[in-house]
N, C-alpha and C positions, 0 to 999 in steps of 0.2 A: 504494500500500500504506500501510497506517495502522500507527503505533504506539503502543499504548495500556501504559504501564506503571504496575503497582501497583495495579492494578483487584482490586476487592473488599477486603473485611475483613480484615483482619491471621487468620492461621490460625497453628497451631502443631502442629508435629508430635511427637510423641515416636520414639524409633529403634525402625522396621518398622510404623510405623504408616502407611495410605493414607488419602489423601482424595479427594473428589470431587466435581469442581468442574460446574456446568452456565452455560453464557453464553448467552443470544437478545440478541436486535436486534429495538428498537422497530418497524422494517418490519414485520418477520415476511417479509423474504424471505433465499432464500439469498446469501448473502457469498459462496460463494465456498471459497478456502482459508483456514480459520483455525486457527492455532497459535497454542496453550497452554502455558508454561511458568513454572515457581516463580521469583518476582523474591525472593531471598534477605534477608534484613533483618536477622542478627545478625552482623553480622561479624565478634564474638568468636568466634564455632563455627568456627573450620576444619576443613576436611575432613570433612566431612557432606557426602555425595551426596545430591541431591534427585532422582529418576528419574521420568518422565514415561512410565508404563504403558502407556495407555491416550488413544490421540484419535480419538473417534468426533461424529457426526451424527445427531441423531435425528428425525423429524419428527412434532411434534404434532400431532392433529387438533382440528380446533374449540376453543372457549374462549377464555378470556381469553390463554393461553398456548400460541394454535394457531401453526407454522410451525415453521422447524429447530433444534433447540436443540444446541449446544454443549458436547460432555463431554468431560472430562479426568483422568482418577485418577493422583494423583501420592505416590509413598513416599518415604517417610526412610530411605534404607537407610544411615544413619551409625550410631554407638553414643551419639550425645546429641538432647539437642531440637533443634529450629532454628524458628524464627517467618518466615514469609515471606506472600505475596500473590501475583498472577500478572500475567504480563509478555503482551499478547496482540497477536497483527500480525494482519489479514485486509485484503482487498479494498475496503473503504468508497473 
């Protein structure tokens, strides 16, 4: 199992807001099991819940961006901002 932390862009949520994240793999084949979660990065904000809705699979066809892609919609369900990235483990 692999641990990949802090993958992708700094994002920022404001509270009740989602986002949605997509991962693939240079393969294009499937991994396997992969989990998605918010690696936190303000550590002033206490007590902000970051919730992880949504982990699904999808499979592209054809194109530059054919094979399984990787989705995760994650909310702020706190009453302030919080800036974080995603923390992700799979099979490699």
């Amino acid at each position: 199992m692999a641990h990949f932390r802090g993958v992708g862009g700094l994002a920022t949520l404001k509270a009740g807001e989602t986002a949605y994240w997509e991962t693939t793999y240079g393969n294009l084949l499937d991994e396997g099991i992969v989990t998605q979660a918010p690696n936190l990065l303000d550590e002033s904000a206490t007590n902000i819940e970051m919730i992880v809705l949504y982990q699904s699979v999808v499979l592209r066809p054809g194109g530059d961006r054919s094979g399984p892609a990787y989705r995760v919609a994650i909310k702020n369900a706190g009453k302030d901002i919080m800036s974080y990235n995603l923390n992700i483990e799979d099979w490699q």
